[in-house]
C-alpha positions as a Markdown table, in Angstrom:
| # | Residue | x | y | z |
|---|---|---|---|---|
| 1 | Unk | -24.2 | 171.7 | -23.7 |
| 2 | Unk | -21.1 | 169.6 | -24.3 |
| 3 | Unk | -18.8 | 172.3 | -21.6 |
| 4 | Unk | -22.0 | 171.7 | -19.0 |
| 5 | Unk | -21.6 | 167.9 | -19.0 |
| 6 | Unk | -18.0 | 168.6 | -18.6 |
| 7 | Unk | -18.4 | 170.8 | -15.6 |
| 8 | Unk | -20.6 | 167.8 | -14.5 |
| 9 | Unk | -18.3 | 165.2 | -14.9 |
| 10 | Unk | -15.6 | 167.2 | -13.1 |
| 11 | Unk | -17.6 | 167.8 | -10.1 |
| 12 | Unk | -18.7 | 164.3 | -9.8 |
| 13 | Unk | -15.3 | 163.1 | -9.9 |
| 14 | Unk | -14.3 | 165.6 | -7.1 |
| 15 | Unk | -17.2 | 164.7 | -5.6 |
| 16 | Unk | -16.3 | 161.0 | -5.6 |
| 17 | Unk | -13.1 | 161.7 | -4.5 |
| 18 | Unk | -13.9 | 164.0 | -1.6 |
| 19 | Unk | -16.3 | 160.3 | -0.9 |
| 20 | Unk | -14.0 | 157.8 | -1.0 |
| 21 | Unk | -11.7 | 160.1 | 1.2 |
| 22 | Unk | -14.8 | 160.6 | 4.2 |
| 23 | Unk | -15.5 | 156.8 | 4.0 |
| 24 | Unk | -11.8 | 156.3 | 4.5 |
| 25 | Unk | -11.7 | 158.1 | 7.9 |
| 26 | Unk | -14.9 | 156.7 | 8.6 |
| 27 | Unk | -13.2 | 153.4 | 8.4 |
| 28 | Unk | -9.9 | 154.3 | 10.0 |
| 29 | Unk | -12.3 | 155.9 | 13.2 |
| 30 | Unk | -14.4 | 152.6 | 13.3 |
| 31 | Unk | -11.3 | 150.6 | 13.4 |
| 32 | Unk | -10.1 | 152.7 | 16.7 |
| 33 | Unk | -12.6 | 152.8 | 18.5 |
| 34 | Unk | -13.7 | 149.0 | 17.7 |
| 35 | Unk | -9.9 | 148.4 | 19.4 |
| 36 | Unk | -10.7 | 150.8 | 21.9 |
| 37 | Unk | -13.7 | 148.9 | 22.9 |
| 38 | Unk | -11.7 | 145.1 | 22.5 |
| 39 | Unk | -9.0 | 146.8 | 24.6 |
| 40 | Unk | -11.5 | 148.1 | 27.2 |
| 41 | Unk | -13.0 | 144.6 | 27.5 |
| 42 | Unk | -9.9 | 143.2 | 28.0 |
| 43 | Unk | -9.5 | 145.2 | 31.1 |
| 44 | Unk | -12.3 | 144.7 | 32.7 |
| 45 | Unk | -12.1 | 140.5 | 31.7 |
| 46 | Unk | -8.4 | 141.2 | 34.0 |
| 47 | Unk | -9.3 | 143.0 | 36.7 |
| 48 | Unk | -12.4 | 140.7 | 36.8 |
| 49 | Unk | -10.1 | 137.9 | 37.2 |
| 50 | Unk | -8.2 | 139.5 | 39.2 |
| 51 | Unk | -11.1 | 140.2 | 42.0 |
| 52 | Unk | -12.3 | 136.6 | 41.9 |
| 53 | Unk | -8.6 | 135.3 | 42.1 |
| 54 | Unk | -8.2 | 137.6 | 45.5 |
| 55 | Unk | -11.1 | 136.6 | 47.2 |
């Protein structure tokens, strides 16, 4: 009993590990594409401007 709880605790450390390391990237991808989308609107507030200035 004692080496199955070891086995246990091993594999939910991995486990853990491997978890922290996927909400990481998930993290890192939100931050892109959350800059991707204040960089996009951006853009369009510009050319926006830009059209109403022209006319």
């Amino acid at each position: 009993m004692w080496r199955h709880n070891e086995g246990y605790d091993i594999a939910v450390s991995v486990g853990s590990r491997l978890a922290a390391q996927r909400a990481q990237m998930l993290r890192v991808f939100a931050e892109r594409v959350s800059g991707f989308g204040r960089g996009l609107a951006v853009t369009a507030h510009a050319m926006a401007l830009y059209l109403v200035a022209g006319r």
